[in-house]
C-alpha positions in Angstrom: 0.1 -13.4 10.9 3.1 -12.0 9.4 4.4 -12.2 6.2 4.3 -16.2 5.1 7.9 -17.1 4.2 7.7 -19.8 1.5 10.0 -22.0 0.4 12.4 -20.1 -1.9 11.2 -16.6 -1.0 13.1 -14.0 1.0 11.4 -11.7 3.4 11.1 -8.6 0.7 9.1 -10.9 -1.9 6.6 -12.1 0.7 2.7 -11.3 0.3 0.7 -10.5 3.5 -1.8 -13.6 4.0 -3.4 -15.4 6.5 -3.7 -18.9 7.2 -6.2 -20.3 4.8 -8.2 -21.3 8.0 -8.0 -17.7 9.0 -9.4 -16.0 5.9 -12.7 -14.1 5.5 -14.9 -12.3 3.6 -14.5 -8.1 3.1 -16.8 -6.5 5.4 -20.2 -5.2 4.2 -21.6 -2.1 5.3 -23.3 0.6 3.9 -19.9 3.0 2.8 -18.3 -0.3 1.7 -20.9 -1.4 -0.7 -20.7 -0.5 -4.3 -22.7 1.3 -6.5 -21.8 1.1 -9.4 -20.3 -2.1 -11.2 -20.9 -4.3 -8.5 -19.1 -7.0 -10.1 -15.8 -5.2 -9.8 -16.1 -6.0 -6.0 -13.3 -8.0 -4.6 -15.0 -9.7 -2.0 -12.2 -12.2 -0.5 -10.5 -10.6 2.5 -7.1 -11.6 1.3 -7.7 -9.2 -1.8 -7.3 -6.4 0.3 -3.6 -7.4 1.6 -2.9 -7.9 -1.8 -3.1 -4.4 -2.7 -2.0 -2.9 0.7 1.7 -5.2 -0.5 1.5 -4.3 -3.5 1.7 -0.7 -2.3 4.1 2.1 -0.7 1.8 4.8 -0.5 -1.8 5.7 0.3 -3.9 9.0 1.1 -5.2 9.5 4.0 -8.8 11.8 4.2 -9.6 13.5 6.9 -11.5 16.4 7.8 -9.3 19.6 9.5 -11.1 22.9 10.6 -14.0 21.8 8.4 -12.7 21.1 5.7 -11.5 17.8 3.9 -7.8 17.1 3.6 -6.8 14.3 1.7 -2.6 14.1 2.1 -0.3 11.0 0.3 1.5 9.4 3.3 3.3 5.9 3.6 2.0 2.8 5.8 2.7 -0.1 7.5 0.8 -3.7 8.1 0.3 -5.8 11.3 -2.2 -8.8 10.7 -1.8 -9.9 13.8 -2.8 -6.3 15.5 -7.0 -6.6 15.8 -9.4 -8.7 14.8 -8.7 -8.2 10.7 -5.4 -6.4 10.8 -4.1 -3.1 11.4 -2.9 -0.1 9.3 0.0 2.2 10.8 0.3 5.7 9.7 2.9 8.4 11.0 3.2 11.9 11.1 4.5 14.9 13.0 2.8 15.3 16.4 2.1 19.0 15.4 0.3 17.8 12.3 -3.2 19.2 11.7 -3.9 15.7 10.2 -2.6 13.5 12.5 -4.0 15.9 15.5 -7.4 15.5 13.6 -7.9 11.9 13.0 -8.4 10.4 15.8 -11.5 12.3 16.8 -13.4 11.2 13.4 -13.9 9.0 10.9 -11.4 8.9 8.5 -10.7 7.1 4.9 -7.6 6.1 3.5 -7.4 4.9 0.0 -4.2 2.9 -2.1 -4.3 2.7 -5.8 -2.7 0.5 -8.2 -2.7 1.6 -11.8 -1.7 -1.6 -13.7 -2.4 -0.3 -17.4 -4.1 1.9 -20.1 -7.2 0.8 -21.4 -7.5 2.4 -25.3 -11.0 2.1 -26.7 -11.9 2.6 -30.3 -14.4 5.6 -28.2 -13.3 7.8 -26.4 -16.5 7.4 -24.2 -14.9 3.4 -23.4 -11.5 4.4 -22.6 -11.0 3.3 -18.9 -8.4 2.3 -16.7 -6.9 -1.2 -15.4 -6.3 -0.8 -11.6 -6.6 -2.6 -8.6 -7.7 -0.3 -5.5 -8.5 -0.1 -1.3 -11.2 1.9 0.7 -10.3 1.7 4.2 -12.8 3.5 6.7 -12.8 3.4 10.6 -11.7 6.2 13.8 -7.8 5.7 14.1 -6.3 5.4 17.3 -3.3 7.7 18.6 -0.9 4.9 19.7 0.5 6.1 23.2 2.2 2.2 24.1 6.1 2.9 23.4 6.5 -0.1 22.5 3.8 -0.3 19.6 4.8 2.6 19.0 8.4 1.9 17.7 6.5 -1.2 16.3 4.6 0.6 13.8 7.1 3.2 12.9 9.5 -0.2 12.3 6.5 -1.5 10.2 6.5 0.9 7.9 10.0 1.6 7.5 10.1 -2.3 6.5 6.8 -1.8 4.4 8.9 0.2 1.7 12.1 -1.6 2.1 11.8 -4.8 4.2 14.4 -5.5 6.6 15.5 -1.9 6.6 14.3 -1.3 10.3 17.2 -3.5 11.7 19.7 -2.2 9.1 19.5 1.8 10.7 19.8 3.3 13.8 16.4 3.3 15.5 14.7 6.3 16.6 16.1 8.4 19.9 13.5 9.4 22.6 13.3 12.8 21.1 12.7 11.8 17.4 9.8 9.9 18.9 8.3 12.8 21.1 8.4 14.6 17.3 6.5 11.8 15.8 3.1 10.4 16.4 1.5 6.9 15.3 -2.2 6.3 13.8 -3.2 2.3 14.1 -6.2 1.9 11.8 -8.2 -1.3 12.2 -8.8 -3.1 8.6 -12.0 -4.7 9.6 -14.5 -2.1 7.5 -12.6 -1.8 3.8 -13.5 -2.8 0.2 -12.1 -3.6 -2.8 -12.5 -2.9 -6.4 -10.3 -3.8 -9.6 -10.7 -3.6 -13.3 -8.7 -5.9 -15.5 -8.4 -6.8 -19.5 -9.1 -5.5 -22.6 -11.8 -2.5 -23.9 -14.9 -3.1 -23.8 -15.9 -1.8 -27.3 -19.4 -1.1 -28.5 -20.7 -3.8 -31.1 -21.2 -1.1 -33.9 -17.4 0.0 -33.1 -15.0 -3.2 -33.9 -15.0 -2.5 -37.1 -13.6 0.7 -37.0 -10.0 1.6 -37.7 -8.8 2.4 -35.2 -6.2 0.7 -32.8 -7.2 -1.0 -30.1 -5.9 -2.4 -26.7 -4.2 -1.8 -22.8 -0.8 -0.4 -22.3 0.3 -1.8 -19.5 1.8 0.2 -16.1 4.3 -0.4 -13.4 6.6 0.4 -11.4 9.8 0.4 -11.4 13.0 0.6 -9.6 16.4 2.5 -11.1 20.0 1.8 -9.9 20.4 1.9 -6.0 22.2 5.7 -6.0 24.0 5.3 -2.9 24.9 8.6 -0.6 27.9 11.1 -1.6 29.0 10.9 1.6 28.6 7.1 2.2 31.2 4.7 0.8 29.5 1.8 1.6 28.7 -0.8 -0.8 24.9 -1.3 -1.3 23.6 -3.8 1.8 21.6 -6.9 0.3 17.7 -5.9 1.3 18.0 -3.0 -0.5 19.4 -4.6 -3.3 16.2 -7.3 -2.6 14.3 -4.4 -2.9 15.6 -2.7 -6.1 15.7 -6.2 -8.1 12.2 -6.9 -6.7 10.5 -3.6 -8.1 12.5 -4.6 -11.3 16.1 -3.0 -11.3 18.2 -3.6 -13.9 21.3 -5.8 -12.4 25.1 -4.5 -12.5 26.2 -7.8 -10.9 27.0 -8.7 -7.7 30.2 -6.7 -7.2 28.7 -3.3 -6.6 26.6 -4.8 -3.8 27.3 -6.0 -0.2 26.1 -8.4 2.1 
């Protein structure tokens, strides 16, 4: 499904879930299992749309000419696309990437660094974070229609509503561009949370403890110097959502 609208939430402040009847388990399988601090392991499915929401960007790995290449690129959600969901990803059709991927196995990863963990040991010093391993072969998306779908989809992951608020793409924009539909069904999920986990023999030690926390944040909507529009509402949505500070309603439009 789409995102859930609930009652008092607009379409930008929506999380990706399923029905509660629909919900499953994160798929096990040998490069999803961890090694090391297994208890970490989110293993509810809907922990994995929390953290592709939560997001804009991910990497994307993939091996080119022999050699891994591991590139920052953004992406877009469809639950209802496959059995578990599906991941868009864009590029140019000329990229070695993008050109790549389809013939392989590829891993995209989306990390959430939600604070500083400060030990009274350096060796306990550690990170709070919330992050997504996403493996499968992506397919080239050749329908037209999906295609404009998933290039919508992520132009609406970053900014929701934005899609409808541009011009769309022209045919030859979209001969430039190609479209990678990941399934979601073989991904993990690992977090870290709280405070440091000193050793016994260390509280007593003077030194300061504790987590600074991390997020981000929007500035001020900068709008265009050759626009002299006033700034449209999603965006605004969007700026006040990631938590920028209000100048009152005047300076925005509708």
């Amino acid at each position: 499904m789409d995102y859930l609208i609930r009652t008092g939430m607009d379409r930008a402040s929506m999380p990706l879930i399923h029905d509660a009847c629909c919900m499953t388990v994160l798929s096990s399988t040998d490069r999803t299992s961890l090694r090391r601090s297994k208890e970490r392991a989110a293993t509810d499915r809907q922990a994995l749309y929390d953290v592709l929401y939560d997001g804009m960007f991910c990497h994307l790995g993939v091996v080119v000419d022999g050699d891994p290449l591991v590139l920052p690129t953004a992406y877009g959600v469809d639950l209802d696309r496959g059995p578990d969901g599906t991941l868009y990803l864009h590029g140019s059709v000329a990229a070695r990437s993008v050109v790549a991927a389809p013939q392989q196995t590829v891993c995209v990863t989306i990390t959430h660094t939600d604070g500083l963990v400060l030990a009274r040991s350096a060796f306990h010093h550690s990170v709070n974070y919330r992050s997504a391993v996403i493996f499968g072969v992506p397919r080239l998306v050749t329908d037209p229609d999906e295609k404009l779908h998933g290039l919508n989809r992520i132009v609406d992951h970053l900014v929701p509503g934005r899609s409808s608020a541009v011009r769309p793409p022209n045919r030859k924009e979209l001969a430039k561009t190609s479209v990678l539909a990941l399934s979601l069904t073989e991904a993990s999920v690992k977090t870290r949370s709280g405070e440091a986990n000193d050793e016994p023999e260390d509280v007593d030690l003077p030194y300061w403890t504790g987590v600074l926390p991390l997020r981000v944040v929007a500035d001020e909507p900068v709008t265009n110097s050759d626009c002299d529009l006033l700034v449209p509402a999603h965006v605004r949505t969007r700026a006040n959502l990631l938590g920028a500070p209000s100048q009152g309603g005047s300076l925005f439009g509708n």
